[in-house]
C-alpha positions in Angstrom: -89.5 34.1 -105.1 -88.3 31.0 -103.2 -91.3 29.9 -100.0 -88.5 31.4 -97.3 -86.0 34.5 -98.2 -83.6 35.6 -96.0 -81.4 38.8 -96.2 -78.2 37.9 -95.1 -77.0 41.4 -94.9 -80.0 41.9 -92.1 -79.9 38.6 -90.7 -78.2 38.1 -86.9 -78.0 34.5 -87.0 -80.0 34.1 -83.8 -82.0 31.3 -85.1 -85.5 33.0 -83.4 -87.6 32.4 -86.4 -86.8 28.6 -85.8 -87.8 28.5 -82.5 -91.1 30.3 -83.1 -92.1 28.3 -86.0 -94.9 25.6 -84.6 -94.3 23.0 -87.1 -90.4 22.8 -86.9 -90.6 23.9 -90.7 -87.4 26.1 -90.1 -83.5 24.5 -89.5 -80.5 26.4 -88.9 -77.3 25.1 -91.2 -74.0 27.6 -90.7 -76.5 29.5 -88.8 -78.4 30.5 -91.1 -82.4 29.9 -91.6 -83.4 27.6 -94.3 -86.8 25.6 -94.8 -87.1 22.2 -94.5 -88.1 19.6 -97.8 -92.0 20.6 -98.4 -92.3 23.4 -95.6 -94.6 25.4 -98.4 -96.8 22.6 -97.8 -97.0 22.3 -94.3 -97.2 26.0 -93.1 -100.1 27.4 -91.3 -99.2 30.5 -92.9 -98.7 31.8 -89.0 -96.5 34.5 -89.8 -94.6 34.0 -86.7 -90.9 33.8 -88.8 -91.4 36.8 -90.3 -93.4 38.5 -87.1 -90.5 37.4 -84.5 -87.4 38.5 -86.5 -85.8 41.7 -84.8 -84.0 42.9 -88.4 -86.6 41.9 -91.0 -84.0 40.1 -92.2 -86.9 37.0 -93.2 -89.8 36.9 -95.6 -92.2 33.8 -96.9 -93.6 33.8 -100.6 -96.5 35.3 -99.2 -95.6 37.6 -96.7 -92.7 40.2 -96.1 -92.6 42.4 -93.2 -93.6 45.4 -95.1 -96.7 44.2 -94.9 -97.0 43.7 -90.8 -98.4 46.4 -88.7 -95.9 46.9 -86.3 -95.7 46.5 -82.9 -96.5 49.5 -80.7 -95.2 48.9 -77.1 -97.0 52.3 -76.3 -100.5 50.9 -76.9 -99.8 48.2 -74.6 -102.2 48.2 -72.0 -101.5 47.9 -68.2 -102.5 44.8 -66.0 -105.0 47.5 -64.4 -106.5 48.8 -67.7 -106.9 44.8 -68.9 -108.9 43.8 -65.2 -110.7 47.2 -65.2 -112.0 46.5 -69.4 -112.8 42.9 -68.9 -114.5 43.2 -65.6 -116.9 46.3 -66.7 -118.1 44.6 -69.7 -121.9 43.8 -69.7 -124.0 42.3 -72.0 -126.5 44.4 -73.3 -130.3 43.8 -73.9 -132.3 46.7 -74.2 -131.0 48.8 -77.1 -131.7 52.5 -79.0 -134.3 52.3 -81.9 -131.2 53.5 -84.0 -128.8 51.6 -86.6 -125.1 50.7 -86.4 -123.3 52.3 -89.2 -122.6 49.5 -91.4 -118.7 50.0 -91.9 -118.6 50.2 -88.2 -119.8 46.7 -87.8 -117.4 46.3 -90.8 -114.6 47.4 -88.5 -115.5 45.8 -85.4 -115.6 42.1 -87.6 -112.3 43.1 -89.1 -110.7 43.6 -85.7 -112.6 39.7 -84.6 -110.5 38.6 -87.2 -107.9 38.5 -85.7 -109.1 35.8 -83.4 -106.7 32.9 -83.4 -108.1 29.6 -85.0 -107.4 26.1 -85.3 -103.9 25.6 -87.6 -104.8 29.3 -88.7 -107.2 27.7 -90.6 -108.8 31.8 -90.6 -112.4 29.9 -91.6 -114.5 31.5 -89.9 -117.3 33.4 -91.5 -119.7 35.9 -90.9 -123.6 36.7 -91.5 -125.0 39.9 -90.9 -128.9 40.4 -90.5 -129.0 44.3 -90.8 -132.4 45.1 -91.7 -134.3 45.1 -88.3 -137.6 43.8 -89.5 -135.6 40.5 -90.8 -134.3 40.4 -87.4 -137.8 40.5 -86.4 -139.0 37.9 -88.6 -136.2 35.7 -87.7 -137.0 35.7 -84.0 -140.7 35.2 -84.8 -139.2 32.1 -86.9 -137.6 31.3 -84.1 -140.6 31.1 -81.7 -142.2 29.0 -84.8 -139.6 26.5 -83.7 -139.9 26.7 -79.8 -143.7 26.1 -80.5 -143.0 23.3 -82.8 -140.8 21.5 -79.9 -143.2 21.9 -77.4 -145.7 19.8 -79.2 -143.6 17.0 -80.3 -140.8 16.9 -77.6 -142.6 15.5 -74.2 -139.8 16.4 -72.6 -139.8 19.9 -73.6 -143.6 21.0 -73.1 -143.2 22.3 -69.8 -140.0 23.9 -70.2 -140.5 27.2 -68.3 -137.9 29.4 -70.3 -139.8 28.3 -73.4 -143.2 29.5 -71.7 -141.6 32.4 -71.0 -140.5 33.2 -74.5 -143.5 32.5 -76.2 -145.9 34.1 -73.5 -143.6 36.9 -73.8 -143.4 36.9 -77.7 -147.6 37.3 -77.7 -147.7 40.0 -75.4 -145.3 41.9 -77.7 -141.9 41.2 -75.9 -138.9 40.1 -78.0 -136.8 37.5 -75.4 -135.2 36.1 -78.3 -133.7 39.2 -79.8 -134.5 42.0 -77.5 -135.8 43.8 -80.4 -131.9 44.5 -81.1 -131.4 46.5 -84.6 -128.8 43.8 -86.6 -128.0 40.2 -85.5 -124.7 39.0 -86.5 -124.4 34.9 -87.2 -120.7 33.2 -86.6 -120.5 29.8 -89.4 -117.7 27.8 -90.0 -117.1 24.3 -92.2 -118.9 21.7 -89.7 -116.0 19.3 -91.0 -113.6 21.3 -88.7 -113.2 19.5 -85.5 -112.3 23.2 -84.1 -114.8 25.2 -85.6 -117.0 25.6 -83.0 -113.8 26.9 -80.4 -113.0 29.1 -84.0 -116.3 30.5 -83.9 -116.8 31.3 -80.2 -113.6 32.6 -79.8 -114.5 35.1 -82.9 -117.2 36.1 -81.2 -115.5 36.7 -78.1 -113.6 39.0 -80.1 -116.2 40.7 -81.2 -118.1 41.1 -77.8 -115.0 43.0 -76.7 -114.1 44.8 -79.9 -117.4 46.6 -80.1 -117.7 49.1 -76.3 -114.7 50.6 -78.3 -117.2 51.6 -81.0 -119.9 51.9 -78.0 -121.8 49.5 -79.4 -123.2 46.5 -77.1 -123.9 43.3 -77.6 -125.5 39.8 -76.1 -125.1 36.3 -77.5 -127.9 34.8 -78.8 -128.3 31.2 -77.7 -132.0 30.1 -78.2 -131.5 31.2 -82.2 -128.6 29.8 -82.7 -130.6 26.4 -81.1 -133.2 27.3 -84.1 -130.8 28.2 -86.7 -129.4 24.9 -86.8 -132.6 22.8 -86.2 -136.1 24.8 -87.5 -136.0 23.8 -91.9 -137.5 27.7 -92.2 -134.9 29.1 -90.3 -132.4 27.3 -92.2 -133.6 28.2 -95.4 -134.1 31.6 -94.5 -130.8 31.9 -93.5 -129.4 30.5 -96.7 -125.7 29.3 -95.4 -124.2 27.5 -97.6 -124.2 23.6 -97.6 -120.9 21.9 -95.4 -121.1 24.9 -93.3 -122.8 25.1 -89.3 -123.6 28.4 -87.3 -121.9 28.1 -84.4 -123.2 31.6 -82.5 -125.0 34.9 -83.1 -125.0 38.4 -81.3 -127.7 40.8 -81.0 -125.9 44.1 -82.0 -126.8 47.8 -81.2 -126.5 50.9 -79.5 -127.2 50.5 -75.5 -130.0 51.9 -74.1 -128.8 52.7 -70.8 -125.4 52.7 -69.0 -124.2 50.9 -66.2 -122.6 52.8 -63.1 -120.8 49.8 -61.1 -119.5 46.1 -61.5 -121.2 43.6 -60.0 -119.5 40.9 -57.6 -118.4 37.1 -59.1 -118.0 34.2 -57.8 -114.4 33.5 -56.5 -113.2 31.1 -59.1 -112.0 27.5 -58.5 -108.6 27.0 -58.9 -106.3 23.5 -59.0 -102.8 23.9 -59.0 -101.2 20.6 -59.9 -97.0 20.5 -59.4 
């Protein structure tokens, strides 16, 4: 099979999958589609060709549109349904003493996936702690490091959310996990100069992916600080050398349920014509 097949037979000649291509790899000659010299070595492997053609007429050397899901317009969801989703998420920190089901977490990282990266590079990886006592001893390891800094770093000695966490930690309070059940870790190659915008936008997907499971969430920002800077953490962790953890989410089923929507600040909005 040639890099780009087209069925004439199907084929309208309306020279969409040209215009959708991002890279120009497709021309039109006697109106029909053909790819241009060394296109199989420049495609991101989109899928937008094969995705925007009405008739199915096109197909690449590695994907046909047999293998697309098809677009339902009747799962679309309304302006309404979109504002209402968005602005009743919260992020959760108190959680059941209960596990996830593994293949739902499965799911719910399948589905953040889907998250558009850099020249659909698709690098982005995943680490999930599931085993609650290694979350445990990973936000112990993480205090470790918060200690460490406050005894080295001048600068960082009297940081009050450090006191906090550690003052917290002793008297039995987790601020650095919230005693959540799994913690998920987002890496990607730290050669990428849009790994960490793959990474948090991953996440992103995930945070919103997962009320559908009812499962809550909350980003982790002081150990992903540790993941990346404490040697113990690092080794614990085990990710493999070139690569950089970019994020992490607590994971687990809320504890209690929320019964309004707070307020926001109005945002600030430039309009240049």
């Amino acid at each position: 099979m040639s890099f780009l097949t087209v069925d004439l037979e199907k084929c309208n000649k309306d020279g969409i999958c040209a215009l959708k291509c991002p890279l120009g790899l497709i021309q039109i000659a006697e109106d029909v589609p053909f790819p241009v010299q060394d296109a199989e070595d420049f495609c991101l492997k989109c899928g937008h060709c094969v995705c925007a053609c009405p008739t199915e007429a096109l197909s690449l050397d590695f994907l046909t549109p047999g293998q697309c899901l098809p677009v339902d317009s009747s799962l679309n969801l309304t302006q309404e349904h979109v504002e209402y989703f968005l602005r009743s998420r919260r992020s959760i920190r108190t959680f059941e003493d209960k596990d996830v089901d593994k293949d739902k977490i499965e799911k719910a990282i399948r589905i953040a996936s889907f998250a558009p990266t850099g020249s659909n590079r698709q690098a982005v990886k995943w680490l999930v702690i599931y085993d609650r006592n290694k979350v445990q001893k990973i936000a112990s390891m993480t205090i470790d490091w918060t200690m460490h800094r406050m005894k080295t770093e001048p600068a960082f000695a009297d940081d009050p959310v450090a006191k906090l966490l550690i003052n917290d930690w002793k008297n039995g309070k987790d601020d650095i996990c919230r005693h959540a059940p799994h913690l998920i870790f987002c890496y990607d190659d730290e050669a990428i100069g849009s790994a960490s915008a793959n990474c948090h936008t991953a996440l992103s997907y995930l945070e919103l992916a997962l009320p559908s499971f009812n499962i809550g969430s909350c980003w982790g920002g002081w150990v992903t600080y540790a993941a990346n800077a404490w040697p113990a953490l690092i080794e614990e962790l085990d990710i493999p050398k070139g690569q950089q953890i970019f994020g992490a989410l607590m994971v687990g089923y809320p504890k209690f349920k929320y019964y309004r929507i707070p307020p926001r600040n109005e945002p600030e909005i430039i309009f240049r014509d």
